[in-house]
C-alpha positions in Angstrom: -100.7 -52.1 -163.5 -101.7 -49.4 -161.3 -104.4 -49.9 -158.5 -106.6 -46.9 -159.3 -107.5 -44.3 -162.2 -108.3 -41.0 -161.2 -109.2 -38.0 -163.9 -108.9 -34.5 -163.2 -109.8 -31.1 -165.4 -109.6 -27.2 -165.2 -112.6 -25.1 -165.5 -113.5 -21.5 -164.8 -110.9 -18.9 -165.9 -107.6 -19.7 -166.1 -105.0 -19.1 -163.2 -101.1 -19.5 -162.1 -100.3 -22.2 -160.7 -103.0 -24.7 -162.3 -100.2 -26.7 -164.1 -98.1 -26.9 -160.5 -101.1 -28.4 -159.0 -101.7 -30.3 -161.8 -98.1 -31.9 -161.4 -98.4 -32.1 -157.9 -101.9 -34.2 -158.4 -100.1 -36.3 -160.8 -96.8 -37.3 -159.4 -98.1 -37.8 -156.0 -100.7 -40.3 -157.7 -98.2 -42.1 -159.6 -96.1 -42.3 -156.3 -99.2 -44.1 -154.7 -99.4 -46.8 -157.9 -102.3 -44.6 -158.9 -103.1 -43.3 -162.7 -104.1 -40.3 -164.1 -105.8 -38.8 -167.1 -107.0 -35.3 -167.8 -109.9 -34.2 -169.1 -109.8 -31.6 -172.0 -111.2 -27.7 -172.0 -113.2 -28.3 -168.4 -116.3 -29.9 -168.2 -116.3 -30.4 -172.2 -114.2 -32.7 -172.2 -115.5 -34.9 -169.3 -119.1 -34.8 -171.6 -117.2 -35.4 -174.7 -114.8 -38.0 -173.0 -111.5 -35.7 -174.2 -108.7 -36.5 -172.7 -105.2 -37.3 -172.4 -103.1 -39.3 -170.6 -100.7 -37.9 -167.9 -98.0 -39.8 -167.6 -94.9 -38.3 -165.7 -93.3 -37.3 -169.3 -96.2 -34.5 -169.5 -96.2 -34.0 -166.3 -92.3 -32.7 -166.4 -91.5 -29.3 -166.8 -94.9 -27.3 -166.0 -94.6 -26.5 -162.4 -93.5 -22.7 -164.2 -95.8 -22.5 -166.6 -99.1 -20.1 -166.6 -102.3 -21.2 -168.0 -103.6 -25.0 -168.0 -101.5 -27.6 -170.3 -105.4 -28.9 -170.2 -107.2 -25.7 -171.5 -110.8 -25.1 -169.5 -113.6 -23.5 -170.3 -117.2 -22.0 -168.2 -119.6 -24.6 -169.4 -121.6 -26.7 -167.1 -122.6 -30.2 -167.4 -125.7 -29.2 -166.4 -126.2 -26.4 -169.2 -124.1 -27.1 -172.1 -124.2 -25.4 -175.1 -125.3 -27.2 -178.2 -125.3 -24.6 -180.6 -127.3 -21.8 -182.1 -127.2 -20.9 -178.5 -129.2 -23.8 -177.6 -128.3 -25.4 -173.8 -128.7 -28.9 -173.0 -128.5 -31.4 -169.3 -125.1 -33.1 -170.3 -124.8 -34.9 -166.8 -125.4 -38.1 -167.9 -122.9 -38.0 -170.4 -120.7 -36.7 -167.3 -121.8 -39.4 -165.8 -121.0 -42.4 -168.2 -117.5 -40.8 -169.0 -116.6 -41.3 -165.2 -118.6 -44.7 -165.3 -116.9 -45.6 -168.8 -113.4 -44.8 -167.9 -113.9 -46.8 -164.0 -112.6 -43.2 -162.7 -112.0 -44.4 -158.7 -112.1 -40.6 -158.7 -112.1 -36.8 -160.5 -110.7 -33.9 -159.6 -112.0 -30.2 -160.2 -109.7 -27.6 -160.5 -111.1 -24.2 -160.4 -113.3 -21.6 -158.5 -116.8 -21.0 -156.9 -117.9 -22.4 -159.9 -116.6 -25.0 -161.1 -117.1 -26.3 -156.8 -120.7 -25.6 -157.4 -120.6 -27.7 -161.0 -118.7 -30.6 -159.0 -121.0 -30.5 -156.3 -124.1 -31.4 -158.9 -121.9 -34.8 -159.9 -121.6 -35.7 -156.5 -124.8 -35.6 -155.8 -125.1 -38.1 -158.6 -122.7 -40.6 -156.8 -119.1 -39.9 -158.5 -116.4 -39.4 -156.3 -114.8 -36.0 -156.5 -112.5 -33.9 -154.9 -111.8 -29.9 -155.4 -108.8 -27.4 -155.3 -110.0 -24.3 -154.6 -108.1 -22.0 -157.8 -109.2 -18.6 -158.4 -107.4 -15.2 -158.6 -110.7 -13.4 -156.7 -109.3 -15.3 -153.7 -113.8 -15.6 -153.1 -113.7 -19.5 -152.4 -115.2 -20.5 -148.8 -113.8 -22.5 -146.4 -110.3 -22.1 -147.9 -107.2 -19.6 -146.3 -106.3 -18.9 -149.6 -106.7 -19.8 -153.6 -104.0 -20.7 -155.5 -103.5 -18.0 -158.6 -104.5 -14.6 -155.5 -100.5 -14.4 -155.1 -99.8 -14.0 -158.2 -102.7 -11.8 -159.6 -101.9 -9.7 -156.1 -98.0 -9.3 -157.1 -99.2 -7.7 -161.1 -101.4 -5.9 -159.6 -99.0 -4.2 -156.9 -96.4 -4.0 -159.7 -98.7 -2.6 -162.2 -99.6 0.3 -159.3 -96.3 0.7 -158.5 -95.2 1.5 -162.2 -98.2 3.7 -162.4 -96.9 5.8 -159.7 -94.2 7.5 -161.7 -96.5 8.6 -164.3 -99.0 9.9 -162.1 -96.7 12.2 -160.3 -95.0 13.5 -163.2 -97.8 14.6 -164.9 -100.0 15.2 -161.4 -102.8 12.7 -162.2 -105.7 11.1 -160.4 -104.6 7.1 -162.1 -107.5 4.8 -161.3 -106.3 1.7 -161.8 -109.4 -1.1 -162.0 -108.7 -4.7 -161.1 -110.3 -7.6 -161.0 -112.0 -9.5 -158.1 -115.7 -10.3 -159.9 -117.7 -9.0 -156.8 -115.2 -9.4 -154.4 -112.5 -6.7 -153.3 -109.5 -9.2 -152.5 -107.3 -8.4 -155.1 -108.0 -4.6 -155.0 -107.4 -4.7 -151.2 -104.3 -6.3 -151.3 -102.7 -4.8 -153.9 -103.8 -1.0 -153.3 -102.5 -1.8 -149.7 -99.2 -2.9 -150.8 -99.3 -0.7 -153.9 -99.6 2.2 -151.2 -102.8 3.2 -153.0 -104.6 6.5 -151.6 -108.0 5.5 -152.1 -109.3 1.6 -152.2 -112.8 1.0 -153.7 -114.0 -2.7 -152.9 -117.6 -4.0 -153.8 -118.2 -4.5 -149.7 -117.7 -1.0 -148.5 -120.1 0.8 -151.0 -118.3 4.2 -151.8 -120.1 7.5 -152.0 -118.6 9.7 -155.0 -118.4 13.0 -152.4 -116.4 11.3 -149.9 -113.7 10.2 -153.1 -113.9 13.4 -154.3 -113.2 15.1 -151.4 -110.4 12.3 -150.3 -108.4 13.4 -153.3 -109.3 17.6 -153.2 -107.8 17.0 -149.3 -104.4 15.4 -150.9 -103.7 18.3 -153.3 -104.8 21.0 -150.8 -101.8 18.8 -148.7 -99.6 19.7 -151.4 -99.2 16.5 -152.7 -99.4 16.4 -156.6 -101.2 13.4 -157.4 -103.3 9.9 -156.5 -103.7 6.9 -157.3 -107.1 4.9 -157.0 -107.2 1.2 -156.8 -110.9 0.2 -157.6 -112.1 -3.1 -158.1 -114.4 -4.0 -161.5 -116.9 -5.0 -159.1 -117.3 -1.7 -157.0 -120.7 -0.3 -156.4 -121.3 3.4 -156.0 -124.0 4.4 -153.9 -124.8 7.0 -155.8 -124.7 6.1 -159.3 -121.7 8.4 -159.6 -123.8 11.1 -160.8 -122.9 10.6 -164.8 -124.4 10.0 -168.1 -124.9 6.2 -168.4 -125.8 6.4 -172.4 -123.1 3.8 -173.4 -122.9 2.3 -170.2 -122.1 -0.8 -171.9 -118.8 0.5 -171.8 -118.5 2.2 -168.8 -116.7 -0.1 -166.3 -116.3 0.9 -162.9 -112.9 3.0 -163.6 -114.7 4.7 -166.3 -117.4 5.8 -164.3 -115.2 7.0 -160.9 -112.9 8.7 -163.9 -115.9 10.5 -165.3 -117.0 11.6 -162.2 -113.7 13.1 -161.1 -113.4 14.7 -163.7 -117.4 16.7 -163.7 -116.8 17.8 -160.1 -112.9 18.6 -160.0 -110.5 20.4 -162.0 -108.2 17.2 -161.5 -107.1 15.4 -164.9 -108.0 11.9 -164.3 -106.7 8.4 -166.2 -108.0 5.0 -166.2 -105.7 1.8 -166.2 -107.6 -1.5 -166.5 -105.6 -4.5 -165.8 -108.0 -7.2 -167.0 -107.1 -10.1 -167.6 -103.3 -9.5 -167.7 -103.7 -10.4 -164.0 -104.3 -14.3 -164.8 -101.3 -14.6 -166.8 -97.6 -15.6 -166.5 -95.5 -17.5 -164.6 -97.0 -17.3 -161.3 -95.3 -16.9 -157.7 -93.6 -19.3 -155.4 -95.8 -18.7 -152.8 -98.7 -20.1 -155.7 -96.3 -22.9 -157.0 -95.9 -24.1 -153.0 -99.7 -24.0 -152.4 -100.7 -25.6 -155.5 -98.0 -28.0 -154.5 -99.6 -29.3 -151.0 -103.1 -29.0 -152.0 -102.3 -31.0 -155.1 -100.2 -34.0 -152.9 -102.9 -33.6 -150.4 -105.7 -34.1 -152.6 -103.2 -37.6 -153.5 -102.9 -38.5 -150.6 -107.0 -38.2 -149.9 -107.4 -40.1 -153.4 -105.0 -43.4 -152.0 -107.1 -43.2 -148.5 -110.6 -43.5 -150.8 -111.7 -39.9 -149.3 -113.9 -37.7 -151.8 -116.7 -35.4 -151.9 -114.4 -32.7 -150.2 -112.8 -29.9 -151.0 -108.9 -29.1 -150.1 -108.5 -26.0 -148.3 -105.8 -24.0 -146.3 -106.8 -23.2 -143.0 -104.0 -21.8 -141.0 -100.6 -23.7 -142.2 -102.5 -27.0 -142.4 -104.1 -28.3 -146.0 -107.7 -29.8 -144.8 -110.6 -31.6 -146.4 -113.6 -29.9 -146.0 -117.4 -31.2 -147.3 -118.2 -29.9 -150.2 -121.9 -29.5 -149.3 -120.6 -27.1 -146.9 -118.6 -24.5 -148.8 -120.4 -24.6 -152.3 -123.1 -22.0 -153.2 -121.0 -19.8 -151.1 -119.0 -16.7 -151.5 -116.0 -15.5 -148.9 -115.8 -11.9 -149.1 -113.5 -9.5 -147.4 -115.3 -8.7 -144.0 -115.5 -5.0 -143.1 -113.2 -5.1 -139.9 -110.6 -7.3 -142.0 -107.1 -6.3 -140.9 -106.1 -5.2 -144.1 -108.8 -2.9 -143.9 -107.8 -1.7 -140.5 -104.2 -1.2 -141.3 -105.2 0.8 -144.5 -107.4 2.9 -142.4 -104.6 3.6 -139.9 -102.0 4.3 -142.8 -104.8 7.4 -144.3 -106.1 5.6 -146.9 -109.9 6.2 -148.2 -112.4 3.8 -148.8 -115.1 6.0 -149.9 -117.2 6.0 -147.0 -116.8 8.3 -144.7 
């Protein structure tokens, strides 16, 4: 019989390389003599004490696979819906699930959120441990988030493809990817996309200095650009445009619109959405979600918890939770990717 119990769920958006760290979570336990059951659809299924057991039979074959073999979901314990869009506390059901099951520990997979969601059961005396999972690559205290390598790599492949188009038919493609309100993703993959102009909520773009970015490429004979925008861009001034539907005005939509008012240049949109989360994801996400998940184990057989694994350097670490939740990393102004992009001609809007 084994010595400890531990759960573990998914919550947030889904991400590559949730099922490899999953597996990694669950082999590693059952290699310490501890067992393992996972909670259904995120948080639901804690509150609703869901669940299945992991044994190393489900555990076999996932490492490749996209998605969550667990499902997830956004609710909170804290405000779970109850219907007729009615929100209730569900902690204390939270609570006597962990307490039911005598759970030595649970494990959170998932973002900002889902940290800041653990956090509030800590502070009500369960042992828990995060991995930080999130394709905005946004968590604190962490390197890296497993499911950034793989978003990064469809969105550089999705810019690359777009490349052809937009020279054959001389285009302005503005292709919006997501981040939430961080400008990772975009960063990375317009720099390795070779995008001419990168639009990231932290460097605030002004629609003349765009405009005049892309009038200076044709006027350099070249026949067409390509925009990498994030969806959570701001424009400091309100792009100048009607705003009548702007429920459907994304932040593509709107650079798009204003391209076109003050330039003769035809313009397209390409949103990625949320083709970014999906598919098999990389190796370099398979090999993170890997150690974090055998080091989270390994933290779970030493009685460690209220932590969150993180990356710093080449080294997996456990860092306080109280210390990194509540908080946002975002891509600091003199970041070397933005330096590099700089020096290679590409815009950013602002100058």
């Amino acid at each position: 019989m084994a010595t400890k119990l531990i759960g573990i769920l998914t919550s947030g958006g889904d991400s590559p390389g949730l099922n490899a760290a999953i597996r990694a979570v669950g082999k590693a336990a059952h290699s310490y003599d501890i067992d393992l059951i996972g909670f259904l659809n995120g948080f639901q299924g804690l509150v609703r004490d869901q669940y299945v057991r992991l044994d190393m039979s489900r555990l076999s074959g996932i490492l490749t696979i996209g998605g969550t073999i667990l499902g997830t979901s956004r609710d909170k314990p804290h405000r779970m819906p109850v219907g007729e869009g009615q929100e209730m506390d569900m902690t204390p059901m939270a609570v006597d699930t962990y307490r039911q099951h005598h759970l030595d520990c649970l494990v959170c997979l998932g973002g900002g959120g889902t940290l800041k969601n653990a956090y509030r059961l800590a502070q009500e005396g369960l042992n828990i441990i995060t991995l930080p999972k999130t394709i905005d690559n946004d968590v604190a205290g962490t390197d890296v988030t497993f499911g950034f390598d793989t978003a990064m790599a469809i969105a550089t492949e999705a810019i690359d493809r777009l490349h052809t188009t937009a020279d054959s038919h001389h285009r302005v493609i503005i292709v919006e990817i997501m981040g939430h309100n961080t400008g990772w993703l975009t960063l990375g993959a317009g720099v390795a996309g070779g995008a001419d102009v990168i639009l990231i909520p932290e460097i605030p773009y002004r629609t003349e200095s765009v405009i005049r970015a892309l009038l200076d490429r044709y006027r350099e004979g070249k026949r067409f650009s390509i925009v990498a925008i994030a969806e959570g861009a701001t424009c400091a001034d309100e792009c100048d445009v009607e705003k009548t539907d702007s429920e459907l005005l994304t932040a593509g939509v709107l650079l798009s619109r204003a391209v076109r008012k003050r330039t003769n240049l035809e313009s397209r949109v390409t949103v990625l959405g949320h083709l970014q989360r999906g598919g098999t994801p990389t190796g370099a996400d398979r090999l993170l979600a890997t150690r974090m998940g055998t080091y989270c184990a390994e933290l779970i057989r030493k009685g460690e918890s209220g932590v969150m694994v993180a990356l710093q350097g080449e080294e997996c670490v456990a860092i306080p939770m109280e210390k990194v939740a509540g908080e946002r990393k975002e891509v600091p102004p003199d970041h070397p990717w933005i330096e590099s992009a700089r020096l290679v001609g590409t815009a950013f809007g602002d100058e």
